[in-house]
C-alpha positions, -999 to +999 in steps of 0.1 A: +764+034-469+769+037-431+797+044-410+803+016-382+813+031-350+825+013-319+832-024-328+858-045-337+868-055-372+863-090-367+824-086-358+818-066-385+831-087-413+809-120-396+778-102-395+781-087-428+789-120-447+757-133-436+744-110-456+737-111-500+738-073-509+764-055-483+798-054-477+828-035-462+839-008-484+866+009-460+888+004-429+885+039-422+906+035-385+904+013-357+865+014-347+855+032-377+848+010-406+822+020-435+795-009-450+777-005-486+758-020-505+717-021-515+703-002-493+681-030-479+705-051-469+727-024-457+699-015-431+698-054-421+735-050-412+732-023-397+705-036-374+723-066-363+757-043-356+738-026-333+723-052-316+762-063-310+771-029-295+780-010-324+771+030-330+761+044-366+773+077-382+758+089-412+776+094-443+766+125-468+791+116-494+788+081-515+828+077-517+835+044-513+806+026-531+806+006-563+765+010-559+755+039-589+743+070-573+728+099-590+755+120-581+771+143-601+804+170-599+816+193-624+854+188-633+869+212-659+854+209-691+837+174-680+806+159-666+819+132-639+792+110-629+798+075-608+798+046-635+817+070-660+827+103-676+807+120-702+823+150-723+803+183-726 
C-alpha cells in the first residue's frame, strides 16, 4: 500500500487502471488517496505517479487492503487475523 500525496483524483484513477494487480483502496482527502494491491504492481503505480508529480508517504498499517497480510491483533478472548477470526 502507498499513500498518494499531491495529485488529483482523476490522474490517479488513469494511471492505476493501466495497471492488473493495484487499485484505489481509499479517498482519504483531497490530495491524499491510498493505492493497494501486489506489491509489484503497486511499485509500477507508484513510479508512474511520480513521474506525473505526485509525492509518496509510507503507510505502517495495512487498513485498507483486501491483499492477506501476516498481521495479527489480539481482541478479547479472540485471535483476529486479516481473512478471518480464529477462536482461542
Amino acid at each position: 500500500m502507498a499513500a498518494i500525496l499531491a495529485l488529483d483524483a482523476a490522474v490517479i484513477e488513469e494511471v492505476t487502471a493501466d495497471i492488473d494487480g493495484v487499485w484505489i483502496a481509499n479517498y482519504n482527502c483531497p490530495g491524499q488517496i491510498v493505492i493497494s494491491g501486489k506489491k509489484a504492481a503497486v511499485e509500477e503505480a507508484c513510479e508512474k505517479l511520480k513521474a506525473a508529480g505526485a509525492k509518496r508517504a509510507e503507510i505502517t498499517s495495512p487498513v485498507f487492503t483486501t491483499v492477506p497480510d501476516t498481521s495479527v491483533a489480539r481482541i478479547g478472548t479472540q485471535t483476529v487475523t486479516y481473512g478471518g477470526v480464529e477462536n482461542d
